[in-house]
Biopython code that builds the backbone (N, CA, C, O; Angstrom):
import numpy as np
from Bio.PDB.StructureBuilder import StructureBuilder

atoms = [
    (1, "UNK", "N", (-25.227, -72.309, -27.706)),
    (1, "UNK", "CA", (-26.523, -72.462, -27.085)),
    (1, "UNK", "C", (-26.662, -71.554, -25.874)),
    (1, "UNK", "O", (-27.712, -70.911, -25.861)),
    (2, "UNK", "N", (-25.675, -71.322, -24.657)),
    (2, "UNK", "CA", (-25.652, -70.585, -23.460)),
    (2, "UNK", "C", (-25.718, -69.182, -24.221)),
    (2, "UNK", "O", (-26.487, -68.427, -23.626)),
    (3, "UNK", "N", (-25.133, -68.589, -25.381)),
    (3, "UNK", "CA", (-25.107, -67.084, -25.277)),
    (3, "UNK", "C", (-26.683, -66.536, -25.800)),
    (3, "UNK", "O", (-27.267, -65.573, -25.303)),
    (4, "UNK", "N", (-27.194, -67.379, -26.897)),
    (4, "UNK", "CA", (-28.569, -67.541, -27.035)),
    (4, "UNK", "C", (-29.719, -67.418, -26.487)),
    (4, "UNK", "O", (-30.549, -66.584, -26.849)),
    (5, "UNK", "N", (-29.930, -68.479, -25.288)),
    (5, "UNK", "CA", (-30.340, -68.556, -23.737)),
    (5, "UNK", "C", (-29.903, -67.012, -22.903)),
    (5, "UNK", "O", (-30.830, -66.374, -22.403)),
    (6, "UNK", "N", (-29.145, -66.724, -22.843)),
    (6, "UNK", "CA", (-28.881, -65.545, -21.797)),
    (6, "UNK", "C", (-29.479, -64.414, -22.815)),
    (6, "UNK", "O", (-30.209, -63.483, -22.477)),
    (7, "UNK", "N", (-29.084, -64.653, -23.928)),
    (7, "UNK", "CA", (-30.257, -63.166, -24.292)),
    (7, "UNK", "C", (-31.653, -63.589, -24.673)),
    (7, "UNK", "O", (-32.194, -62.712, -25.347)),
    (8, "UNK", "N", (-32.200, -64.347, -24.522)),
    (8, "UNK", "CA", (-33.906, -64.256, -24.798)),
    (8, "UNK", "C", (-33.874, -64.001, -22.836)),
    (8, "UNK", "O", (-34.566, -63.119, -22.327)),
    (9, "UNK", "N", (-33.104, -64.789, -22.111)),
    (9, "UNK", "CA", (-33.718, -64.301, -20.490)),
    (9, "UNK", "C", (-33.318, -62.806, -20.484)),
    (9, "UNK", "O", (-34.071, -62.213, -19.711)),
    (10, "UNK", "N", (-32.451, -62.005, -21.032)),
    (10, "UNK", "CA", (-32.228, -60.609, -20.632)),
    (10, "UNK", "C", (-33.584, -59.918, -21.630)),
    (10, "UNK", "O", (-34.353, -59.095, -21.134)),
    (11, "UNK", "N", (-33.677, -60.246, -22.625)),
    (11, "UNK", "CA", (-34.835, -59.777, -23.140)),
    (11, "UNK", "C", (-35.869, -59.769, -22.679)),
    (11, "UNK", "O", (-36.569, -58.764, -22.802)),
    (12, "UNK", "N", (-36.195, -60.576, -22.182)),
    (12, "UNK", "CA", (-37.537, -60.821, -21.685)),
    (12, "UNK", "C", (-37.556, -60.335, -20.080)),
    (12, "UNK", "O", (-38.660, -60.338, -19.535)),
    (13, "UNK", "N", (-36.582, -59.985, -19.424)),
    (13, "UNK", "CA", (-36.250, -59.507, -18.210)),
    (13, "UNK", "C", (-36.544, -57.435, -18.703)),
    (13, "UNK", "O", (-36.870, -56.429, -18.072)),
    (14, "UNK", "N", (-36.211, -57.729, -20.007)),
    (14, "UNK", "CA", (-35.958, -56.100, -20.415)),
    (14, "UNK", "C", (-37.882, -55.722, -20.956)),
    (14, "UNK", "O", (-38.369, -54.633, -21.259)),
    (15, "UNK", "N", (-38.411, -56.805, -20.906)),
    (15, "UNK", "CA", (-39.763, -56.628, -21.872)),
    (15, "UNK", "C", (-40.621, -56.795, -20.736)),
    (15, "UNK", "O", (-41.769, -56.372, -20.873)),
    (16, "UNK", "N", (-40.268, -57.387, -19.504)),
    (16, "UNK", "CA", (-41.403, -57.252, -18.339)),
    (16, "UNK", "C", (-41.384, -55.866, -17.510)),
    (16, "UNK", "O", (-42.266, -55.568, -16.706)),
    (17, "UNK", "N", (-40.028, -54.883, -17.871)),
    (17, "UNK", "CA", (-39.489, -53.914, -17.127)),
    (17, "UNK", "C", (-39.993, -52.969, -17.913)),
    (17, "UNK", "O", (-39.875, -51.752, -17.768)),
    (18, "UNK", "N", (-40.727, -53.723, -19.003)),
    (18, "UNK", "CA", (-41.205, -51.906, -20.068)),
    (18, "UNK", "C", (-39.643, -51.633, -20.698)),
    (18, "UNK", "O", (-39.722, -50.715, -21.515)),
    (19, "UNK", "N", (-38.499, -52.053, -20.594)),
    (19, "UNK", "CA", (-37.291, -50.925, -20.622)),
    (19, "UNK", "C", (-36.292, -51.215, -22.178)),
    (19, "UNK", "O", (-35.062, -51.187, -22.134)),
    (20, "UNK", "N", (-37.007, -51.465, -23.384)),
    (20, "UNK", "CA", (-36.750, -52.028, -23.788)),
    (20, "UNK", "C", (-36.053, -50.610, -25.132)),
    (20, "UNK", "O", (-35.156, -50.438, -25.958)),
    (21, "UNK", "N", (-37.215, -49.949, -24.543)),
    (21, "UNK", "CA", (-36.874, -48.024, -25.366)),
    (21, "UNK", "C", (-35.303, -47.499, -24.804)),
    (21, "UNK", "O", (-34.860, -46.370, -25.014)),
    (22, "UNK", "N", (-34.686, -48.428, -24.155)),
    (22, "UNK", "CA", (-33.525, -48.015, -23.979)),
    (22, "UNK", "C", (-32.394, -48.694, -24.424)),
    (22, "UNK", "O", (-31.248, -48.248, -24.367)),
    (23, "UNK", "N", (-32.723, -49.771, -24.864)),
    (23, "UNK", "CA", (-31.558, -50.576, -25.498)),
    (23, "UNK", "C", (-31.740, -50.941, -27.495)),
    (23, "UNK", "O", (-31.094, -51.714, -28.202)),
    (24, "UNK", "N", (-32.801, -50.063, -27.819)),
    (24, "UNK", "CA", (-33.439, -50.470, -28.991)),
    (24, "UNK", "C", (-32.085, -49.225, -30.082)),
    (24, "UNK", "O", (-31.366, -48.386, -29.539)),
    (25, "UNK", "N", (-32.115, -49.430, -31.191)),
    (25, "UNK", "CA", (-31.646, -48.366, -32.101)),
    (25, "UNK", "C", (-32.399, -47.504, -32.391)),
    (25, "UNK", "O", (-33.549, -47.879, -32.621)),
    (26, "UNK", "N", (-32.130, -46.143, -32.498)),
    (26, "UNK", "CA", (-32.663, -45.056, -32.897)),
    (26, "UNK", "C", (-32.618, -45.031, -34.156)),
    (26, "UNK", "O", (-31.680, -45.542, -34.767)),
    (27, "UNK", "N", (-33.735, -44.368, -34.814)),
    (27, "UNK", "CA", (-33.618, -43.777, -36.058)),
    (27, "UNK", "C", (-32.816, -42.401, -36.058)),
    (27, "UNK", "O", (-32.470, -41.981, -34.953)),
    (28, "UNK", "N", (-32.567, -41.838, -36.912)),
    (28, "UNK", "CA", (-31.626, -40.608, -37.193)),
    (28, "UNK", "C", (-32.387, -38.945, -36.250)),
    (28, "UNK", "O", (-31.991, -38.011, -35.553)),
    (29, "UNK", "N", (-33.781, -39.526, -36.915)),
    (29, "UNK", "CA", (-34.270, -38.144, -36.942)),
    (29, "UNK", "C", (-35.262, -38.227, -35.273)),
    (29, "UNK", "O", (-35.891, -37.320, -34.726)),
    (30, "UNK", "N", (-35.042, -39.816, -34.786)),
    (30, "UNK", "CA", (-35.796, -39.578, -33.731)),
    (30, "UNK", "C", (-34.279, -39.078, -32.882)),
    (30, "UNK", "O", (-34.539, -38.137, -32.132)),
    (31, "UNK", "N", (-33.257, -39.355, -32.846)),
    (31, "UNK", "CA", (-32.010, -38.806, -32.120)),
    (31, "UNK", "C", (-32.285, -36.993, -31.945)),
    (31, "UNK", "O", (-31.721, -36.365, -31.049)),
    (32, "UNK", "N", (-32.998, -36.490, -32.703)),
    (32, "UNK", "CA", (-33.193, -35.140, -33.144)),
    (32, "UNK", "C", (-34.157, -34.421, -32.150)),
    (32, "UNK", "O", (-34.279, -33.207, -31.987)),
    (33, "UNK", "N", (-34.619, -35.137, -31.707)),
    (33, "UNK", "CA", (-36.002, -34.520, -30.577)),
    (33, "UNK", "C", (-35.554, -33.896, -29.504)),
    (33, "UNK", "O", (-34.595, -34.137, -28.772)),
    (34, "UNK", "N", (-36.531, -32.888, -29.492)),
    (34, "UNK", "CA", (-35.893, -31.898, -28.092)),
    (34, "UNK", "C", (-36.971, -31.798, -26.964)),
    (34, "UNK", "O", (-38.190, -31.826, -27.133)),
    (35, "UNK", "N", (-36.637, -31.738, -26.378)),
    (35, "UNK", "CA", (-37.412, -31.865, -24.639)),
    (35, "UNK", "C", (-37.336, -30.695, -24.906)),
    (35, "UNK", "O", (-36.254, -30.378, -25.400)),
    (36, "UNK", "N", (-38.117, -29.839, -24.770)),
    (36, "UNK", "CA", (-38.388, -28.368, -24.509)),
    (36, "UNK", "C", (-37.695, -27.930, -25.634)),
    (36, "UNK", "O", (-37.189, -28.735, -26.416)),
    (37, "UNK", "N", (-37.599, -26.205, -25.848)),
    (37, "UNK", "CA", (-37.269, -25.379, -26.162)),
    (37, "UNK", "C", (-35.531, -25.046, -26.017)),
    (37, "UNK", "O", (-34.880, -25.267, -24.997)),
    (38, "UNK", "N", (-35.154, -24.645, -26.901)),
    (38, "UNK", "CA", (-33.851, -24.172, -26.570)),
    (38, "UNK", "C", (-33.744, -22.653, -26.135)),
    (38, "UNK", "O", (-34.370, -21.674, -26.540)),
    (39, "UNK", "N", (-32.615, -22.786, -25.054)),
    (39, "UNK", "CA", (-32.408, -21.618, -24.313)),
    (39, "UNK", "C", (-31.488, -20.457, -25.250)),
    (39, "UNK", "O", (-30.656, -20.756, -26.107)),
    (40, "UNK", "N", (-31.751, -19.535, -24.974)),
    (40, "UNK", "CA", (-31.015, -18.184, -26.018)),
    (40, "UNK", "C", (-29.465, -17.816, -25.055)),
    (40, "UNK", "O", (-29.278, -17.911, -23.842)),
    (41, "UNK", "N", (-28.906, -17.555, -25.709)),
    (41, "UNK", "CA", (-27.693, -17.095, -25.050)),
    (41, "UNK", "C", (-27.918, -16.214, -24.131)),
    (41, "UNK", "O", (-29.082, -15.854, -24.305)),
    (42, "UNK", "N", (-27.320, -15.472, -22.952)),
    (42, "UNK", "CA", (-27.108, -14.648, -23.084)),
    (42, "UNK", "C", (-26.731, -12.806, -24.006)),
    (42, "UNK", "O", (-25.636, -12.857, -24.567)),
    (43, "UNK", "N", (-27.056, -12.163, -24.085)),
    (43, "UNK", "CA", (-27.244, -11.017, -24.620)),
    (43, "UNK", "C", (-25.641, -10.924, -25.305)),
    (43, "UNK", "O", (-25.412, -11.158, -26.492)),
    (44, "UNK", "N", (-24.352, -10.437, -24.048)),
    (44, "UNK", "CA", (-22.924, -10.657, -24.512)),
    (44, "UNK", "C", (-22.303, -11.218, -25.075)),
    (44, "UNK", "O", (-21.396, -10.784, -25.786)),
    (45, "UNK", "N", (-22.690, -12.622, -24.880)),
    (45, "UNK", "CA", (-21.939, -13.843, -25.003)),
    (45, "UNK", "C", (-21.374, -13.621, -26.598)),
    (45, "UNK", "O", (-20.192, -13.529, -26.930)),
    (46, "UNK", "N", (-22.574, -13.562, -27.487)),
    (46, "UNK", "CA", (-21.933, -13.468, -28.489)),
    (46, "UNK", "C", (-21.037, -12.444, -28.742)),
    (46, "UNK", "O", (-19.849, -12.759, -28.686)),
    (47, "UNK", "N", (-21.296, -11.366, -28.990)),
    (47, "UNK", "CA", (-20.238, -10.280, -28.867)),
    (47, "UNK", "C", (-18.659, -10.871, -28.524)),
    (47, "UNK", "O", (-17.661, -11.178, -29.176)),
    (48, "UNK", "N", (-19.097, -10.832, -27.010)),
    (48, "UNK", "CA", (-17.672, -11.369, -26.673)),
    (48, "UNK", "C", (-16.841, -12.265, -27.107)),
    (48, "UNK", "O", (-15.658, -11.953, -27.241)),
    (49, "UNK", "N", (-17.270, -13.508, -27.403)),
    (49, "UNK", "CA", (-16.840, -14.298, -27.982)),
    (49, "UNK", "C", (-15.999, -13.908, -29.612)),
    (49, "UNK", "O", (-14.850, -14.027, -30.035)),
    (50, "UNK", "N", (-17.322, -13.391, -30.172)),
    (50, "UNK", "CA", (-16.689, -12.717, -31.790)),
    (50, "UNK", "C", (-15.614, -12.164, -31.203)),
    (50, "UNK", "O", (-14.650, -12.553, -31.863)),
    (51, "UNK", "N", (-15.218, -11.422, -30.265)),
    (51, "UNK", "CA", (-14.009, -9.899, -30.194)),
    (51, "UNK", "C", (-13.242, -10.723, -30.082)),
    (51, "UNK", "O", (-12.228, -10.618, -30.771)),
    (52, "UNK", "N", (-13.378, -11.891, -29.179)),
    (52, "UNK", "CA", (-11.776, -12.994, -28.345)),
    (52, "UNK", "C", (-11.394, -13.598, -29.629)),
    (52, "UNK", "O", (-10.211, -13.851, -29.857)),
    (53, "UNK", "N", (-12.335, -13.850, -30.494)),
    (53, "UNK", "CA", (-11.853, -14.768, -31.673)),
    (53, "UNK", "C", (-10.966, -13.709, -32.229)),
    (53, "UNK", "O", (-9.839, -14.056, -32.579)),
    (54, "UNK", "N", (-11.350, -12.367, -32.367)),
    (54, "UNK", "CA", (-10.031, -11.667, -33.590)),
    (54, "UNK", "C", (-9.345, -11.239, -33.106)),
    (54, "UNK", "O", (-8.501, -10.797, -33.885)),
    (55, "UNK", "N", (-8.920, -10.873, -31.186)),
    (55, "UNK", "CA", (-8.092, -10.445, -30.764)),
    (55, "UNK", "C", (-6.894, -11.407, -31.087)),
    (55, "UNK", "O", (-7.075, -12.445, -31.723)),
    (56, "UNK", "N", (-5.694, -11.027, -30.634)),
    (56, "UNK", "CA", (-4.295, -11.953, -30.902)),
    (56, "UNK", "C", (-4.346, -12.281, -29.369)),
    (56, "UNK", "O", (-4.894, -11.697, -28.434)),
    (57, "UNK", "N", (-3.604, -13.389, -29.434)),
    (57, "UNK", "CA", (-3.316, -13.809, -28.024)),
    (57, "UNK", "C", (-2.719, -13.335, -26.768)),
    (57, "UNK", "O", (-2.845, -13.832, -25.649)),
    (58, "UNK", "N", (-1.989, -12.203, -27.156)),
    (58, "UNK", "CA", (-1.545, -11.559, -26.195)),
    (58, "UNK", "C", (-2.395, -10.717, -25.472)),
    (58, "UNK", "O", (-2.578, -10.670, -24.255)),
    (59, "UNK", "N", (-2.994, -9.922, -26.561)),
    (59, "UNK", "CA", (-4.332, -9.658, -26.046)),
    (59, "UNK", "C", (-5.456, -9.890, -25.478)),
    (59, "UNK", "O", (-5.991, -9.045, -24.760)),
    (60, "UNK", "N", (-6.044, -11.220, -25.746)),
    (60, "UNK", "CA", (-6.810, -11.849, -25.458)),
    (60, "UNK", "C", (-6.415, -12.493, -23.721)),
    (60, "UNK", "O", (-7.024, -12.585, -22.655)),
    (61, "UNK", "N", (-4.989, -12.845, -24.259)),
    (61, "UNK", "CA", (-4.600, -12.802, -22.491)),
    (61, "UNK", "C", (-5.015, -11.848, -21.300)),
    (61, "UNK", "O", (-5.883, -12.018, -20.444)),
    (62, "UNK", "N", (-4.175, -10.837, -21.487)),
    (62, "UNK", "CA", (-4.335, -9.802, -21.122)),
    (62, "UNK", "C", (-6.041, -9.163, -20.636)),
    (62, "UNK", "O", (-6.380, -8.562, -19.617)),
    (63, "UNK", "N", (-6.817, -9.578, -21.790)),
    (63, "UNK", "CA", (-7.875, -9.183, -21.102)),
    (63, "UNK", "C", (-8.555, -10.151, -20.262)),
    (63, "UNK", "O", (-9.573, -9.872, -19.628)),
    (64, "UNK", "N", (-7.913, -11.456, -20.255)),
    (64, "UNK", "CA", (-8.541, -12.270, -19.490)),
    (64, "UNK", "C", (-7.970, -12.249, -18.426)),
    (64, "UNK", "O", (-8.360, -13.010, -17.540)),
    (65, "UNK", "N", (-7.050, -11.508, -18.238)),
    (65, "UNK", "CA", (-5.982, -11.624, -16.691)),
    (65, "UNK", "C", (-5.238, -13.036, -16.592)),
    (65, "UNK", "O", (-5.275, -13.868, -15.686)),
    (66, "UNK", "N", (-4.671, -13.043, -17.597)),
    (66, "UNK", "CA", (-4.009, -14.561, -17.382)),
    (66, "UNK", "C", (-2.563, -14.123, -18.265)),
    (66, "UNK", "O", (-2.295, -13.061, -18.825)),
    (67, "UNK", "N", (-1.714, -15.470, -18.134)),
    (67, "UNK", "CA", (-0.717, -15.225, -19.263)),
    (67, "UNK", "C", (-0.356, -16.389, -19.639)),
    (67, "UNK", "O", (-0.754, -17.413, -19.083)),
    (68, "UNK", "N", (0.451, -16.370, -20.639)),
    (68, "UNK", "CA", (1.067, -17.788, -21.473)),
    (68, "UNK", "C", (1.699, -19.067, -20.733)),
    (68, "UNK", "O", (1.409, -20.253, -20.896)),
    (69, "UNK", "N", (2.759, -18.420, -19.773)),
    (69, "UNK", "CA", (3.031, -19.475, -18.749)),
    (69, "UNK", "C", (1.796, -20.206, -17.592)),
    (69, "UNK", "O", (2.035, -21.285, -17.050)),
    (70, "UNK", "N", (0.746, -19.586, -17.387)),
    (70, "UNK", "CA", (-0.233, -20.306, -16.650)),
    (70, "UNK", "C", (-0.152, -19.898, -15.616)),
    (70, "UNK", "O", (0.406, -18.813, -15.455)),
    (71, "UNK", "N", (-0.707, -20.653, -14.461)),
    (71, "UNK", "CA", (-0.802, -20.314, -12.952)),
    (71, "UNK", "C", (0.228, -20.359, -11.916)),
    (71, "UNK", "O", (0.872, -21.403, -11.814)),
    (72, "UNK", "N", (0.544, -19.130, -10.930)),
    (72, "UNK", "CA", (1.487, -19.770, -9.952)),
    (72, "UNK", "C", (1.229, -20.344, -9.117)),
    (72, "UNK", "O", (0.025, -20.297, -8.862)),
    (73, "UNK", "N", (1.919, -21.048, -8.358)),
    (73, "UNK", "CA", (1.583, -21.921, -6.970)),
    (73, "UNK", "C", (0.162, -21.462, -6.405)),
    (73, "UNK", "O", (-1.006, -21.846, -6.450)),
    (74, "UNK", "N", (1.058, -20.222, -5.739)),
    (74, "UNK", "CA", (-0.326, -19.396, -5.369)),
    (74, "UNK", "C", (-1.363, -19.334, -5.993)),
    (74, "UNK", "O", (-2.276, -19.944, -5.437)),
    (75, "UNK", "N", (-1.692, -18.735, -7.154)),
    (75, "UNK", "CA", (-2.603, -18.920, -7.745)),
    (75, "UNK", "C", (-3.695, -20.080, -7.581)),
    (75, "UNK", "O", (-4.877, -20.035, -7.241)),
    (76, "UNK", "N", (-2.769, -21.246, -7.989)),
    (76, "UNK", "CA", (-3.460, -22.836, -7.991)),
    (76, "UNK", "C", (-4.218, -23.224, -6.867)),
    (76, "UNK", "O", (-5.396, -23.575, -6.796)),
    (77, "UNK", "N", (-3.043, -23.063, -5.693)),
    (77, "UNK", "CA", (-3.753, -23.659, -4.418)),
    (77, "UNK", "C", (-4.980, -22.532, -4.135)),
    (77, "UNK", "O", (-5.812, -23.041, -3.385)),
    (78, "UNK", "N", (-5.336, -21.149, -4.515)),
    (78, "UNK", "CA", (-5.979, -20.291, -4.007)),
    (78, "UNK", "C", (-7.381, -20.642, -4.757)),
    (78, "UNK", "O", (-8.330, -20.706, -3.975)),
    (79, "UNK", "N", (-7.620, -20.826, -5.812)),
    (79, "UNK", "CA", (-8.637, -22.091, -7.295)),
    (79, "UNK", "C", (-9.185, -23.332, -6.494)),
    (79, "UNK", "O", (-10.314, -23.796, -6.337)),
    (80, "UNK", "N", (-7.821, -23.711, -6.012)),
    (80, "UNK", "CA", (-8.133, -25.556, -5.320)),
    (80, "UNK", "C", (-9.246, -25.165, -3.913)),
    (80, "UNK", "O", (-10.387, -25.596, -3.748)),
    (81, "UNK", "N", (-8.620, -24.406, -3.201)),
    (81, "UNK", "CA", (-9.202, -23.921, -2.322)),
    (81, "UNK", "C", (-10.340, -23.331, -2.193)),
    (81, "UNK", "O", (-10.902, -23.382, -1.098)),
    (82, "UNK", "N", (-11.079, -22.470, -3.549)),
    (82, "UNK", "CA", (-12.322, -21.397, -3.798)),
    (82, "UNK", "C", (-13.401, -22.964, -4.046)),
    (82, "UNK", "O", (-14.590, -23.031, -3.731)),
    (83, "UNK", "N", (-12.455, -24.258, -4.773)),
    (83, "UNK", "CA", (-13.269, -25.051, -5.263)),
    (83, "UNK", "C", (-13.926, -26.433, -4.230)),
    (83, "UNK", "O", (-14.957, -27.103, -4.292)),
    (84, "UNK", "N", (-12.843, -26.422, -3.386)),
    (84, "UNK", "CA", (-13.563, -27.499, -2.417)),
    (84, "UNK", "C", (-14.537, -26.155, -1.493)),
    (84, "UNK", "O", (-15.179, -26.650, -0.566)),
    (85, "UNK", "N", (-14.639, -25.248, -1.573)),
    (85, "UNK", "CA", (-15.611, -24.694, -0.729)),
    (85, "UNK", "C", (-16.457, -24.853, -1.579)),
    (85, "UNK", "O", (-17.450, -24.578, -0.905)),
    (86, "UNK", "N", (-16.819, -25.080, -2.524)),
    (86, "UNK", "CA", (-18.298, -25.014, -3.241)),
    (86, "UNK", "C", (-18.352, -26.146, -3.160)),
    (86, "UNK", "O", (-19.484, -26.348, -2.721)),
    (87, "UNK", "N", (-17.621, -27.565, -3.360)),
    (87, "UNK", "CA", (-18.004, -28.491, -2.856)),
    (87, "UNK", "C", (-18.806, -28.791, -1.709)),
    (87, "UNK", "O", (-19.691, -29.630, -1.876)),
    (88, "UNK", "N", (-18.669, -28.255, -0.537)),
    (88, "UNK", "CA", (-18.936, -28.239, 0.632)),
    (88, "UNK", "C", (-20.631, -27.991, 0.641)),
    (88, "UNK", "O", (-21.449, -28.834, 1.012)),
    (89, "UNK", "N", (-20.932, -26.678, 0.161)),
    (89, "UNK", "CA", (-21.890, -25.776, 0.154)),
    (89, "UNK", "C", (-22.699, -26.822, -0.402)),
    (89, "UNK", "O", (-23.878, -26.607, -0.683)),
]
sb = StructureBuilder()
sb.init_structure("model")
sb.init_model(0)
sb.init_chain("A")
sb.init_seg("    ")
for serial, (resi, resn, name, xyz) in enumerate(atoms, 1):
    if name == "N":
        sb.init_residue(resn, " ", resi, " ")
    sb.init_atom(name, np.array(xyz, "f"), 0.0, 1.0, " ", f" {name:<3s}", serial, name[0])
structure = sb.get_structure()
């Protein structure tokens, strides 16, 4: 009887609030709707992307300025550091 009771009061708490389009199920194709327009890539992006996909990894390193073992100390704290300043900002 209590779990019954608590949802006709949340319902009806949800139906005086209008807010009811938020807890309801979607249909498939309303999940599908777009607020505006979709944005185009960038011009490169693709390109680039295609080349990184067929380069080999060493390569692909390499052009990214990185390598297999990852970051040094330095490196890290110098990242940690670039990133709480944009925090800040």
């Amino acid at each position: 009887m209590a779990p019954q009771f608590f949802k006709a009061q949340f319902a009806l708490f949800l139906r005086s609030r209008r807010a009811l389009r938020h807890f309801r199920r979607r249909l498939m194709l309303e999940s599908l709707e777009t607020h505006g327009q979709a944005v185009p890539a960038p011009p490169g992006l693709s390109s680039s992307l295609r080349q990184a996909s067929e380069d080999d990894a060493a390569t692909l390193l390499a052009r990214m300025g990185s390598r297999d073992t990852g970051l040094t100390q330095d490196e890290a704290e110098t990242i940690r550091a670039r990133g709480a300043q944009r925090g800040r900002t």
